[in-house]
DSSP file (Angstrom, degrees, kcal/mol; ACC not computed):
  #  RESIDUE AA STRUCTURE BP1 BP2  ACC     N-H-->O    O-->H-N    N-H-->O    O-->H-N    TCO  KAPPA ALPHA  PHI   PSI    X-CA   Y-CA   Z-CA
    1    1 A X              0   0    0      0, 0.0     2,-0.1     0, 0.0     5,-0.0   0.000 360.0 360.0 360.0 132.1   30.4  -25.5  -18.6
    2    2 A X    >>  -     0   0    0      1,-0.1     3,-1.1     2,-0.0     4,-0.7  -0.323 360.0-113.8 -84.1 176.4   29.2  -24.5  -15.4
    3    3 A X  G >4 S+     0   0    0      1,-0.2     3,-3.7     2,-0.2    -1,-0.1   0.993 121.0  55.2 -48.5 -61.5   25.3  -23.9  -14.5
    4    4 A X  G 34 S+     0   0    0      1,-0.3    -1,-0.2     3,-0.1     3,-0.0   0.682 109.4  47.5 -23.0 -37.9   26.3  -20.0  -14.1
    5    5 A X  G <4 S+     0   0    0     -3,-1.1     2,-0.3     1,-0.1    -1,-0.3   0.671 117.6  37.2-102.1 -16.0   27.7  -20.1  -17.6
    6    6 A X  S << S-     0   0    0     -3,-3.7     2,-0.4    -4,-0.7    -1,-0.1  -0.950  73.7-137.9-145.1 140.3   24.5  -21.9  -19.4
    7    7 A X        -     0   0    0     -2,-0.3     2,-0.4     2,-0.0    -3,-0.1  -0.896  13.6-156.6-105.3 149.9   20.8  -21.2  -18.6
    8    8 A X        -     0   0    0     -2,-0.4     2,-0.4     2,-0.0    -2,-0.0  -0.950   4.6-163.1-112.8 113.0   18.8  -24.5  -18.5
    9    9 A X        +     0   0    0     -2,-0.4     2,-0.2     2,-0.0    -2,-0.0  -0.694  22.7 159.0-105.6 114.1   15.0  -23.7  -19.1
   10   10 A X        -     0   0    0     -2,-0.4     2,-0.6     2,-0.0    84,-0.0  -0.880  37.9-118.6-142.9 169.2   12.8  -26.8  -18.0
   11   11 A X        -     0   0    0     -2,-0.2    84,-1.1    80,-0.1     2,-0.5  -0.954  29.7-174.5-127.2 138.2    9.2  -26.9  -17.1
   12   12 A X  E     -a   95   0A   0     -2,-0.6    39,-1.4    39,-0.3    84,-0.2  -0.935   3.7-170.8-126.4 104.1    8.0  -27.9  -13.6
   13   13 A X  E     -aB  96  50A   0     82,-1.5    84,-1.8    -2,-0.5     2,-0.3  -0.199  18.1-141.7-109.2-151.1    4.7  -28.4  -12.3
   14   14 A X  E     -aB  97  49A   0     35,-3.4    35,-2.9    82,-0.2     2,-0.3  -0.995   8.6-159.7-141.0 155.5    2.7  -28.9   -9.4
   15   15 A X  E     -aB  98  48A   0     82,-1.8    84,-1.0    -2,-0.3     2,-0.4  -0.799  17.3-159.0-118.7 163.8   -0.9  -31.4   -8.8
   16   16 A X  E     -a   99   0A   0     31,-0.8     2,-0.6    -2,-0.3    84,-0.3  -0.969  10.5-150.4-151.4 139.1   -3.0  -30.6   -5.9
   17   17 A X        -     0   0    0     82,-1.9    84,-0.3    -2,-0.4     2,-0.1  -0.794  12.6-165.7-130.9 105.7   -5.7  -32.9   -3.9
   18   18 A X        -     0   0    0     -2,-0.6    11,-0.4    11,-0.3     2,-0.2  -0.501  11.7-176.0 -72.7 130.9   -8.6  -31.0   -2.4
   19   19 A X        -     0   0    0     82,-0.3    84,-0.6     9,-0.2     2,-0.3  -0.860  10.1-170.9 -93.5 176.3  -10.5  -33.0    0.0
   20   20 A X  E     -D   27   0B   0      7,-3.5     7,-2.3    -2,-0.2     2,-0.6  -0.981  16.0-140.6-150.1 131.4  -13.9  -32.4    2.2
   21   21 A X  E     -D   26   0B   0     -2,-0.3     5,-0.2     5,-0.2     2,-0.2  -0.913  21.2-178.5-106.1 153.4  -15.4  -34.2    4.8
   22   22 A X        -     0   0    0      3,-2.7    -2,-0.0    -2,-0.6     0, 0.0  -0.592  49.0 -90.0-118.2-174.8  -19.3  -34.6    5.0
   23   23 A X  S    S+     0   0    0      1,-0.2     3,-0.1    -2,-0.2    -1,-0.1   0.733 127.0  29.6 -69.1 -20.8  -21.8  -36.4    7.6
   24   24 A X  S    S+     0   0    0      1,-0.3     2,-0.4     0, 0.0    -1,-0.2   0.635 121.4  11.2-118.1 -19.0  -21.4  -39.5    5.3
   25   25 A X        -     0   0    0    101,-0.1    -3,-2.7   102,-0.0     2,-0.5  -0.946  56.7-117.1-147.8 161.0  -18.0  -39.6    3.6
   26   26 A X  E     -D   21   0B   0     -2,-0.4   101,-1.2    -5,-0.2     2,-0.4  -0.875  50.0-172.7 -85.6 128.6  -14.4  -38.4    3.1
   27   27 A X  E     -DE  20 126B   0     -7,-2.3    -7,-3.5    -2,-0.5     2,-0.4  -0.911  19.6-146.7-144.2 136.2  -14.6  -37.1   -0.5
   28   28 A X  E     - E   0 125B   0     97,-2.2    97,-0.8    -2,-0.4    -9,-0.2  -0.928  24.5-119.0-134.2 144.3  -12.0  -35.7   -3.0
   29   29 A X  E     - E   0 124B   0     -2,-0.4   -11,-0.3   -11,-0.4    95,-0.2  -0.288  42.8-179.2 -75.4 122.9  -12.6  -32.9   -5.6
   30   30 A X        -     0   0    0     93,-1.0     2,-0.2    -2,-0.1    16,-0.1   0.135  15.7-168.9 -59.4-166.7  -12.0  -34.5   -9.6
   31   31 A X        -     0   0    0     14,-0.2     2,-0.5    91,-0.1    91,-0.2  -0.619  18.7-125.0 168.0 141.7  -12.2  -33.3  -12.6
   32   32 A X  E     -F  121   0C   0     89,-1.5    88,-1.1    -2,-0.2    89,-0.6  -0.902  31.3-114.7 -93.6 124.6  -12.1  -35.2  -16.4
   33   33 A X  E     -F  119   0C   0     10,-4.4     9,-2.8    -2,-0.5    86,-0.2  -0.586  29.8-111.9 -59.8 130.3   -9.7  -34.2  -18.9
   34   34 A X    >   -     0   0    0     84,-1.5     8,-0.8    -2,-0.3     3,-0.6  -0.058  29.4-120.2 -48.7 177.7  -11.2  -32.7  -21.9
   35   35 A X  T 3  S+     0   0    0      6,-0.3    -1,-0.2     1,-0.2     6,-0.1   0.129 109.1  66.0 -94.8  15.5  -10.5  -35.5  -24.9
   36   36 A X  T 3  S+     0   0    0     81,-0.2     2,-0.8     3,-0.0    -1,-0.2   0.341  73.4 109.0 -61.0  -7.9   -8.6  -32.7  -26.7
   37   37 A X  S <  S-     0   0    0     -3,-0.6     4,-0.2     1,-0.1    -4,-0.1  -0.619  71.2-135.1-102.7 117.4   -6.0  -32.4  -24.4
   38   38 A X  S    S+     0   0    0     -2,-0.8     2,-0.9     2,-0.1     3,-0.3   0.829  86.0  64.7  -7.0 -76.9   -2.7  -33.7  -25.5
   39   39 A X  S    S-     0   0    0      1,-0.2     3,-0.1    -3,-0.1    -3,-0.0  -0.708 123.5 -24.4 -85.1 138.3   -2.2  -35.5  -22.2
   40   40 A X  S >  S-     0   0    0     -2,-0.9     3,-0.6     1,-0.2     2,-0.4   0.783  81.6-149.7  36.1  67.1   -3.9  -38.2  -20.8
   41   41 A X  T 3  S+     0   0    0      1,-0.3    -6,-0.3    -3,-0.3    -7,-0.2  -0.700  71.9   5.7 -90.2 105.8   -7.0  -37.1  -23.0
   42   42 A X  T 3  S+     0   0    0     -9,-2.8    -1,-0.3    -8,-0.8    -7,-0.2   0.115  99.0 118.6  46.1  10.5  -10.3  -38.1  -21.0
   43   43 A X    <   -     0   0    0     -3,-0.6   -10,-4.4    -9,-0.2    -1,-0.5  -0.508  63.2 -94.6 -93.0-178.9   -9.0  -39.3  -17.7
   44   44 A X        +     0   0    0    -12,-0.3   -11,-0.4    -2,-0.1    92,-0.3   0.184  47.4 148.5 -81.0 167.8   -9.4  -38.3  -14.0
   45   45 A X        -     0   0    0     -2,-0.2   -14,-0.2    90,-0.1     3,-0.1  -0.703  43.2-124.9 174.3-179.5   -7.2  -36.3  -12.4
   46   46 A X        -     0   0    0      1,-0.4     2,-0.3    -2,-0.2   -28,-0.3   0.491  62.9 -73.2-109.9 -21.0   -7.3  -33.5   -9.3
   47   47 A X        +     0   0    0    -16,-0.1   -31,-0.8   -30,-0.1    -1,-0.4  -0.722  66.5  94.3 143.3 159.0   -5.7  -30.1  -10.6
   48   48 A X  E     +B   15   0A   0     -2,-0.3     2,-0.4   -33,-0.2   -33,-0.2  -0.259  18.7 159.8 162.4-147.3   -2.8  -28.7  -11.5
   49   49 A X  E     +B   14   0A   0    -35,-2.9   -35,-3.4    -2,-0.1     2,-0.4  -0.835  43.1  10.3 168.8-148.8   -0.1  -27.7  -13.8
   50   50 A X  E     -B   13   0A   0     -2,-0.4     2,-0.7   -37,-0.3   -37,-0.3  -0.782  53.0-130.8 -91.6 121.3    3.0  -25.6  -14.9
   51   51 A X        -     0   0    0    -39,-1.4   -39,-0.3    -2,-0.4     6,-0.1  -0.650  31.2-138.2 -29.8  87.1    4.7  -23.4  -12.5
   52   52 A X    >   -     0   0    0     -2,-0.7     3,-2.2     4,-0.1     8,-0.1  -0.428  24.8 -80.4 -70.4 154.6    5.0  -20.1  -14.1
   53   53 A X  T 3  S+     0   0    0      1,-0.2     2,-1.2    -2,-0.1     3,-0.0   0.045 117.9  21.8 -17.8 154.2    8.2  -17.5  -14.2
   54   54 A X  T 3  S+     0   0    0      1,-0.1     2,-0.3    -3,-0.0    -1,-0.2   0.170 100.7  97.3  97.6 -38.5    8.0  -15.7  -11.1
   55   55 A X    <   -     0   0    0     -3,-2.2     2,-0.3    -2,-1.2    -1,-0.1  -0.706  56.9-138.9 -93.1 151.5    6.0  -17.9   -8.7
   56   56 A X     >  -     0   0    0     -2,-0.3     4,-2.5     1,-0.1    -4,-0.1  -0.771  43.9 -96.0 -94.4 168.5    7.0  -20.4   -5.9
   57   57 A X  H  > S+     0   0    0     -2,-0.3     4,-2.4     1,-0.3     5,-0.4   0.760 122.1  59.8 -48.4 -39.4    4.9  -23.7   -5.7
   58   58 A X  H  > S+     0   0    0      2,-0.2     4,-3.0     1,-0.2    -1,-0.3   0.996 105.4  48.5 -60.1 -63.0    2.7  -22.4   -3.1
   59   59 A X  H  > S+     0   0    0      1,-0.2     4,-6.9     2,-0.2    -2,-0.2   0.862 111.1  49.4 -38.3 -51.0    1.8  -20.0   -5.3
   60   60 A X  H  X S+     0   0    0     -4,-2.5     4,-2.4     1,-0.2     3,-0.3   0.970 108.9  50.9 -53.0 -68.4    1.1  -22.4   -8.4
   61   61 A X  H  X S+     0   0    0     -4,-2.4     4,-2.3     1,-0.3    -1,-0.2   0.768 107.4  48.2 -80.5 -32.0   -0.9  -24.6   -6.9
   62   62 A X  H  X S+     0   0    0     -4,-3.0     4,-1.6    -5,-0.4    -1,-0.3   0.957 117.6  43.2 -80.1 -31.1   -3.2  -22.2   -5.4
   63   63 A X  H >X S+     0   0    0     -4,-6.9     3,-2.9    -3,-0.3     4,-2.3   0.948 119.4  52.7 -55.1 -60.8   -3.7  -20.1   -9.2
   64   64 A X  H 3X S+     0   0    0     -4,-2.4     4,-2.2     1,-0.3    -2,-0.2   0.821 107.7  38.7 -59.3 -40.4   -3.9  -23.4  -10.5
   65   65 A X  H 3<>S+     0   0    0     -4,-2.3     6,-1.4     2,-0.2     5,-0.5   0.764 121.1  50.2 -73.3 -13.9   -6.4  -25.0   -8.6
   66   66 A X  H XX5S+     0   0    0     -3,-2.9     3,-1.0    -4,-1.6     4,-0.9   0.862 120.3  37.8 -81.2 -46.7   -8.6  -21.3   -8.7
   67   67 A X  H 3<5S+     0   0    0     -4,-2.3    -2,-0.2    -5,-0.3    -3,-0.2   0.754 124.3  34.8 -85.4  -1.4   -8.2  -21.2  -12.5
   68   68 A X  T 3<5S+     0   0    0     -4,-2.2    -1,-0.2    -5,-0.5    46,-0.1  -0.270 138.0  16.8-128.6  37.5   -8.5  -24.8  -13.6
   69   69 A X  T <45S-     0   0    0     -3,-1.0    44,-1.9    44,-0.2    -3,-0.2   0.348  89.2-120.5-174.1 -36.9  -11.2  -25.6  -10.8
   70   70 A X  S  <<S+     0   0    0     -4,-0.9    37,-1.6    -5,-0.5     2,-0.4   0.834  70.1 113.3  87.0  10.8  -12.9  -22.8   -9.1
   71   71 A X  E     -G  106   0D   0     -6,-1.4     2,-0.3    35,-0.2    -1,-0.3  -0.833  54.3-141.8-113.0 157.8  -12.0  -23.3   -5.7
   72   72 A X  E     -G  105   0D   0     33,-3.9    32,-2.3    -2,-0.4    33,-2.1  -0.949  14.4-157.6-109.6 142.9   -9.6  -21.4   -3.0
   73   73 A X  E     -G  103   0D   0     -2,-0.3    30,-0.2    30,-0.2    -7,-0.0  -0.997  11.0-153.9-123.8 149.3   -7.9  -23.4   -1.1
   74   74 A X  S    S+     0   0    0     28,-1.0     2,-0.3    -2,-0.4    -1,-0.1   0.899  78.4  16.1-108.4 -41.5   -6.6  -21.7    2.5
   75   75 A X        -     0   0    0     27,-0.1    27,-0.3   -13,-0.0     2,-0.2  -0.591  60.2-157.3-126.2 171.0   -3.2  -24.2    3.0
   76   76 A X        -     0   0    0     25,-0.3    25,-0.2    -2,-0.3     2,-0.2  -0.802   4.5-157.6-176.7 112.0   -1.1  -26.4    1.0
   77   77 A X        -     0   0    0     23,-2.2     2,-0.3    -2,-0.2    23,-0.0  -0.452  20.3-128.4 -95.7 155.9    1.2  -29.4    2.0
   78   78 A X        +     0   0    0     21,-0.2    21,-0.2    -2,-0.2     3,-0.1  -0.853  40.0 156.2 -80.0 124.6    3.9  -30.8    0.2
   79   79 A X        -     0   0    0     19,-1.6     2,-0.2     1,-0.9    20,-0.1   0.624  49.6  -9.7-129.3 -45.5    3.5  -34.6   -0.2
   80   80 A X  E     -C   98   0A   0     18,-0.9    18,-2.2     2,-0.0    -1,-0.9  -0.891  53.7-115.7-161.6 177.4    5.3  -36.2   -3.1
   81   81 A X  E     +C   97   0A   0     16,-0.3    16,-0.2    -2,-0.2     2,-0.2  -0.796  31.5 167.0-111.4 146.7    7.1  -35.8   -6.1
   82   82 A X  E     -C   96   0A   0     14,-1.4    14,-3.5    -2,-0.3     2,-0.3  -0.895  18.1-150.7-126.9 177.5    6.3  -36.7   -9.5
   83   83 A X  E     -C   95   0A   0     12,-0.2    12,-0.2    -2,-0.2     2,-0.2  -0.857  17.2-134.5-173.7 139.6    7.0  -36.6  -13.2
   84   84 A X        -     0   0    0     10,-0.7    10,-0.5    -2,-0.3     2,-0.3  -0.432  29.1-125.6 -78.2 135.9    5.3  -36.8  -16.3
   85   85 A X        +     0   0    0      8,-0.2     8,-0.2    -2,-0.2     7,-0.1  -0.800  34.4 172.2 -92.9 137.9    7.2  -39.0  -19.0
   86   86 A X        +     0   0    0      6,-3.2     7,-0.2    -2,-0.3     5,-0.2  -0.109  10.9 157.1-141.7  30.8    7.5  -36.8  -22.0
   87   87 A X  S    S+     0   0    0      5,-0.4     5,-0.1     1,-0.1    -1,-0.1   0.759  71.6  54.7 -48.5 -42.1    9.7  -38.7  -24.5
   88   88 A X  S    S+     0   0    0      4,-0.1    -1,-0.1     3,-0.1    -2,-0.1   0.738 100.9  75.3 -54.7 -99.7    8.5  -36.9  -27.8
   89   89 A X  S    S-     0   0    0      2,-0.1     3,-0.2     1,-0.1    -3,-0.1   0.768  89.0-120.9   4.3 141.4    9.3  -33.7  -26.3
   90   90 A X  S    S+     0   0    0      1,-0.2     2,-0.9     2,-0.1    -1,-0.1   0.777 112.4  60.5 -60.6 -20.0   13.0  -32.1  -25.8
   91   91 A X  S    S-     0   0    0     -5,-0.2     3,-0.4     1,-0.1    -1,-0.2  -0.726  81.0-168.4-119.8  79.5   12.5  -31.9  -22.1
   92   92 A X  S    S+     0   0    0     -2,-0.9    -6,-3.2     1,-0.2    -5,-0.4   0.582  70.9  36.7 -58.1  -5.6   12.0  -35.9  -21.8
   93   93 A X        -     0   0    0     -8,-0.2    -1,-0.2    -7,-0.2    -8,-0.2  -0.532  63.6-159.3-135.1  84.8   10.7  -35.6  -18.0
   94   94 A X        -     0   0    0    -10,-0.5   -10,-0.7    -3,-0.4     2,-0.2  -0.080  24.2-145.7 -53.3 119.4    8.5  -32.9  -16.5
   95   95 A X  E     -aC  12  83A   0    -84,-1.1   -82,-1.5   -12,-0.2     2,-0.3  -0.736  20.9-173.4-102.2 153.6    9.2  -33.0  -12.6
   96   96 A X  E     -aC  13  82A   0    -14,-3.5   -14,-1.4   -84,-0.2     2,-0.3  -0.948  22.1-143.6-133.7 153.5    6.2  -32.3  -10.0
   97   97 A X  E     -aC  14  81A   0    -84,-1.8   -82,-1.8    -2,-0.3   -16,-0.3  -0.990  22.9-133.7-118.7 146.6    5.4  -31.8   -6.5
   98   98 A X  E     -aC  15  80A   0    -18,-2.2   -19,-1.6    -2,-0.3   -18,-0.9  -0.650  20.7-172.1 -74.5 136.5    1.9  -33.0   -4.5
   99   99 A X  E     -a   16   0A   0    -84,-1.0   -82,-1.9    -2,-0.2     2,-0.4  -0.938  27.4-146.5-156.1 175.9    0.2  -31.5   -2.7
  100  100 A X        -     0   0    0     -2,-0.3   -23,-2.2   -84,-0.3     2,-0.3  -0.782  25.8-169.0 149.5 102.6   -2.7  -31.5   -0.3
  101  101 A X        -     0   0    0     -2,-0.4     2,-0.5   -84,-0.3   -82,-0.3  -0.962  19.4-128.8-126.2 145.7   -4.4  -28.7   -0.2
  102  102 A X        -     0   0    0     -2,-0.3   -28,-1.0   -27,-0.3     2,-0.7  -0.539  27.9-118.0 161.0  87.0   -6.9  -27.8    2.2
  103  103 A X  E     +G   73   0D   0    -84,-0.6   -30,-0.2    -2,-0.5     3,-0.1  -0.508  38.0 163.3 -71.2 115.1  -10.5  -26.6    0.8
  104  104 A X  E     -     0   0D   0    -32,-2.3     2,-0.3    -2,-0.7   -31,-0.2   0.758  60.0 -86.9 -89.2 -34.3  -11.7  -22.7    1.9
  105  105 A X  E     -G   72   0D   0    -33,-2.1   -33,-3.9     3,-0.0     2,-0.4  -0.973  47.3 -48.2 166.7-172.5  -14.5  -22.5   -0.9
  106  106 A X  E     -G   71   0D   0     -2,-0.3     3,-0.4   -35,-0.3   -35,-0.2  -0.919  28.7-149.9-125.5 138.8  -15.7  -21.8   -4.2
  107  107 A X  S    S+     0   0    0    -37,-1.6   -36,-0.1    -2,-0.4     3,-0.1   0.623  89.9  39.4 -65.3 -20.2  -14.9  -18.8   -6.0
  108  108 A X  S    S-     0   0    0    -38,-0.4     2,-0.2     3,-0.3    -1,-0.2  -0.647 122.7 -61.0-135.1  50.2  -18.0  -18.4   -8.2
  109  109 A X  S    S-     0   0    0     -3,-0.4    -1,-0.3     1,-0.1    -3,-0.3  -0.686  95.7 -27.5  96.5-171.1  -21.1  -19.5   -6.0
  110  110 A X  S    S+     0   0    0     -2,-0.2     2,-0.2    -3,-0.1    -1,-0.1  -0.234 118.0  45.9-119.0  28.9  -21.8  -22.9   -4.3
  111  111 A X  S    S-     0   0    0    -41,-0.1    -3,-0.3    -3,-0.1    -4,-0.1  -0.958  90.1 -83.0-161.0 162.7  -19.9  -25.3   -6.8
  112  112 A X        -     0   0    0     -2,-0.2     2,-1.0    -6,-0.1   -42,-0.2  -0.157  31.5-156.1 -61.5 151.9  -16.5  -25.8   -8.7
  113  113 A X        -     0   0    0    -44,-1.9     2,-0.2   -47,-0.1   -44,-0.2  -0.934  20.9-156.1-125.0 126.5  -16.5  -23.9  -11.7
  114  114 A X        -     0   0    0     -2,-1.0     2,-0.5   -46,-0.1   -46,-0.1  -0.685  25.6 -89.9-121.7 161.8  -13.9  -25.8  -13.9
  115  115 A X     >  -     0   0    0     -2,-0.2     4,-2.4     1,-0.1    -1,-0.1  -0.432  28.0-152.1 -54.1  99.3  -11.8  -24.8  -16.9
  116  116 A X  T  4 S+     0   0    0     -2,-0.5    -1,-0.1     1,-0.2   -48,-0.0   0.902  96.2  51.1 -41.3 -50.5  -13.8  -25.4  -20.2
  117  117 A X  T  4 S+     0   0    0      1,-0.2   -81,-0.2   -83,-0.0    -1,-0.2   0.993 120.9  28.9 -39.6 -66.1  -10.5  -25.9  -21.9
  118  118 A X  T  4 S+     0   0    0      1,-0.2   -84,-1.5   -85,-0.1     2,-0.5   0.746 121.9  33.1 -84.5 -15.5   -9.0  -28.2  -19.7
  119  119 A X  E  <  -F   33   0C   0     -4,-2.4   -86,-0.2   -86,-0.2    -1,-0.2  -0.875  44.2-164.9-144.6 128.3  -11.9  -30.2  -18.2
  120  120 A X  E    S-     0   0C   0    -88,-1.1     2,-0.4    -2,-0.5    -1,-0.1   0.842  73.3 -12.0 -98.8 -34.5  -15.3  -31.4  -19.3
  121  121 A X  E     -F   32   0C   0    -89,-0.6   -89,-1.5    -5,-0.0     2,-0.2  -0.887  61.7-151.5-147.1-176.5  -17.0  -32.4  -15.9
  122  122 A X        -     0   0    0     -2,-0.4     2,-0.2   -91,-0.2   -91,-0.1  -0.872   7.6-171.7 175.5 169.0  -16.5  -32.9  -12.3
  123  123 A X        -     0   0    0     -2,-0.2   -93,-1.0   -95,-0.1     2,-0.5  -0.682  33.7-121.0-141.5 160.0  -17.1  -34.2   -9.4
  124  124 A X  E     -E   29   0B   0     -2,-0.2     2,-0.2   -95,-0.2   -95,-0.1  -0.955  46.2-163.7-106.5 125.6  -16.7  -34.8   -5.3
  125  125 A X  E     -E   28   0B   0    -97,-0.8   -97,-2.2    -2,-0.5     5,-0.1  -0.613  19.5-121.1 -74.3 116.8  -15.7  -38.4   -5.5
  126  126 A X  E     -E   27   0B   0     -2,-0.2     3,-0.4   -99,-0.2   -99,-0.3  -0.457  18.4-132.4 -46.7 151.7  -16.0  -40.6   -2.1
  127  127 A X  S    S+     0   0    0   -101,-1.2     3,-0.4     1,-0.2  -100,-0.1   0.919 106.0  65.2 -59.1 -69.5  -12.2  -42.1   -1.1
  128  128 A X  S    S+     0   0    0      1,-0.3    -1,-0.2  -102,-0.2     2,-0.1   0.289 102.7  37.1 -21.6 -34.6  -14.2  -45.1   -0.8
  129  129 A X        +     0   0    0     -3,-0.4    -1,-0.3     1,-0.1    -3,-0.2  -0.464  68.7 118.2-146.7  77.0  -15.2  -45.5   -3.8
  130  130 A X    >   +     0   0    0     -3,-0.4     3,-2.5     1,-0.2     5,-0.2   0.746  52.1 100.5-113.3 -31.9  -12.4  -44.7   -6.9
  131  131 A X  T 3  S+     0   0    0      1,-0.3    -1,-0.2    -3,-0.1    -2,-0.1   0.809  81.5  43.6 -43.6 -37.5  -12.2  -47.9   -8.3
  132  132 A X  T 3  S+     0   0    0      2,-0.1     2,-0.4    -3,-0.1    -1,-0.3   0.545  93.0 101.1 -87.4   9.3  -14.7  -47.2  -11.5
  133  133 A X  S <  S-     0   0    0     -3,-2.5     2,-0.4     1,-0.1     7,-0.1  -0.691  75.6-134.6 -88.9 138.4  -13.1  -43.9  -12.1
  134  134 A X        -     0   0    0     -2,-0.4     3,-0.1   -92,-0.1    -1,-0.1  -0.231  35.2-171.0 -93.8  51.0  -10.6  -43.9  -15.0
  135  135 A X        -     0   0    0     -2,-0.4     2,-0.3   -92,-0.2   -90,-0.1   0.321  38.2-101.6 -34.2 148.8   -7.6  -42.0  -13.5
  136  136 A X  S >  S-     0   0    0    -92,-0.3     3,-1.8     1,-0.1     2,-0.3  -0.683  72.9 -85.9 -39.7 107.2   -4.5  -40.6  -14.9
  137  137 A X  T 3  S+     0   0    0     -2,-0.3    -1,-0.1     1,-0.2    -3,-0.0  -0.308 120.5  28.9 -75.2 135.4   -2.3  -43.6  -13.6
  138  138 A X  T 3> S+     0   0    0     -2,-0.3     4,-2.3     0, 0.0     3,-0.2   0.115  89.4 111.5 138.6 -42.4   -1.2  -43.1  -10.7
  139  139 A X  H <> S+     0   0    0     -3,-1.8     4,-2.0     1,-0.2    -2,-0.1   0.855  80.4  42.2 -43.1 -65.4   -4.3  -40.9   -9.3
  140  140 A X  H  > S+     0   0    0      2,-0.2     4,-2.0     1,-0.2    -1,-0.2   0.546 108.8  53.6 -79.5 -11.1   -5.8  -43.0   -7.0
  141  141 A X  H  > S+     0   0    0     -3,-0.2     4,-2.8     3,-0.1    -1,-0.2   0.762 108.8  56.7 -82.8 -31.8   -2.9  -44.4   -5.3
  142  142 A X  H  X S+     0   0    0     -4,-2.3     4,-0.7     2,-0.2    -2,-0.2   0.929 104.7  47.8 -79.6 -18.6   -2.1  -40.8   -4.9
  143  143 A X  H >X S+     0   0    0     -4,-2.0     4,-8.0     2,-0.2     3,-0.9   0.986 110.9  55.6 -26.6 -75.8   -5.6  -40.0   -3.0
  144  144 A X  H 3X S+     0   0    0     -4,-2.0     4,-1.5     1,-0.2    -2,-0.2   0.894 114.0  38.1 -20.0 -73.2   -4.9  -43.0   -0.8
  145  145 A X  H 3X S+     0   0    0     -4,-2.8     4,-1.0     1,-0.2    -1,-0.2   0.469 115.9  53.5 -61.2 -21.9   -1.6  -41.5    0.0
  146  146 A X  H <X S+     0   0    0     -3,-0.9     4,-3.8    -4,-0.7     5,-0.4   0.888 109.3  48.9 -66.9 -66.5   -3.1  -38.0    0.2
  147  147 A X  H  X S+     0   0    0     -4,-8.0     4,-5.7     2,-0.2     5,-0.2   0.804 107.1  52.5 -22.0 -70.2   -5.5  -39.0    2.5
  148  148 A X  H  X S+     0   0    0     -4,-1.5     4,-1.0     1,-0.2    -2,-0.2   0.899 116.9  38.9 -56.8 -87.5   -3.3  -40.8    4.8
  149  149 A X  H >X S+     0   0    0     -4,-1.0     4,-1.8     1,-0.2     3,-1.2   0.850 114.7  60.3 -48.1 -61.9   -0.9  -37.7    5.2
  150  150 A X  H >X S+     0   0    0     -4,-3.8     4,-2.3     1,-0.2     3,-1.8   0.956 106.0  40.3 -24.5 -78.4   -4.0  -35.4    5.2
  151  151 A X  H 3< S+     0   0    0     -4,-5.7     4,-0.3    -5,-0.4    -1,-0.2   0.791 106.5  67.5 -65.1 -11.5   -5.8  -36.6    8.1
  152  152 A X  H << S+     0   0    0     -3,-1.2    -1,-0.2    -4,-1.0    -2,-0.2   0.773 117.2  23.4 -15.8 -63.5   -2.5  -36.9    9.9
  153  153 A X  H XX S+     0   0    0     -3,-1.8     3,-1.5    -4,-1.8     4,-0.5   0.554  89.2 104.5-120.3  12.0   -2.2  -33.1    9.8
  154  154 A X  H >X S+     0   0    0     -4,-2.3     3,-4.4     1,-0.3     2,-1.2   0.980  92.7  33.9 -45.2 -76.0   -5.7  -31.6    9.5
  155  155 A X  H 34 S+     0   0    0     -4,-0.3    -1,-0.3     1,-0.3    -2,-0.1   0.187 106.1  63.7 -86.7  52.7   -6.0  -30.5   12.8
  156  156 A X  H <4 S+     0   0    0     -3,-1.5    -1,-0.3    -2,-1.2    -2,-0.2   0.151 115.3  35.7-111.3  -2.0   -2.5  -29.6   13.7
  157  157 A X  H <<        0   0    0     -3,-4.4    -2,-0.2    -4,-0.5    -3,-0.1   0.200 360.0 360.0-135.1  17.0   -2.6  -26.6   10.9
  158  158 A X     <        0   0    0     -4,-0.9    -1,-0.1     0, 0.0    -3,-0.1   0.373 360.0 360.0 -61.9 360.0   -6.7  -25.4   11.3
């Protein structure tokens, strides 16, 4: 049976990693998962989430990071891939893309205003200093790696 013949319905999301720099550090925006949430239930993480019908990636990542964070972000990079291991589930791997997104503001005033549902606090985090944070593994290698690409291409796309 070909793809044409059979629709396959899978769910795809995207993560996104806001940085800032200030007069003392390069800093990237966090957020805690609530300890209700199904996945990775009090850890660290940056943003993101499920693609919906209808959108392209660009699109996702900038609702998601305005609804699950309270920020706009003006660009967005493509970085990496990932995918969530989902074995309980029918769909035993969720695939992702990173990306780097490129802080404009806050939507609500002069801080993030994050998803009650999805996140109990948050934070801007120094690069410098992730080790005592209790990421979603994986998280902080992906900062690093954000970083590194980031400051790469800041000021060819300002």
């Amino acid at each position: 049976m070909s793809r044409e013949e059979k629709r396959h319905l899978i769910e795809v999301h995207v993560a996104g990693i806001c940085f800032r720099e200030t007069e003392k550090d390069i800093e990237v925006l966090i957020a805690k998962r609530t300890d209700s949430r199904e996945l990775y239930p009090g850890k660290w993480e940056c943003g993101g989430g499920q693609v919906y019908a209808g959108e392209n990636f660009e699109e996702a990542i900038k609702r998601q990071m305005e609804d699950e964070l309270g920020v706009s972000i003006s660009k967005s990079f493509v970085f990496g891939i990932y995918e969530i291991d989902t074995p309980d589930l029918p769909q035993k791997k969720i695939p992702g893309l990173k990306f780097i997104c490129f802080f404009n503001g806050y939507l609500n005033g002069d801080e993030p205003k994050i998803n009650p549902k999805e996140f109990s606090e948050w934070r801007w985090q120094p690069i410098d200093d992730l080790g005592k944070i209790d990421f979603i593994n994986g998280v902080s290698e992906d900062i690093k790696r954000g970083w590194e690409f980031f400051s790469k291409c800041k000021h060819a796309f300002k």
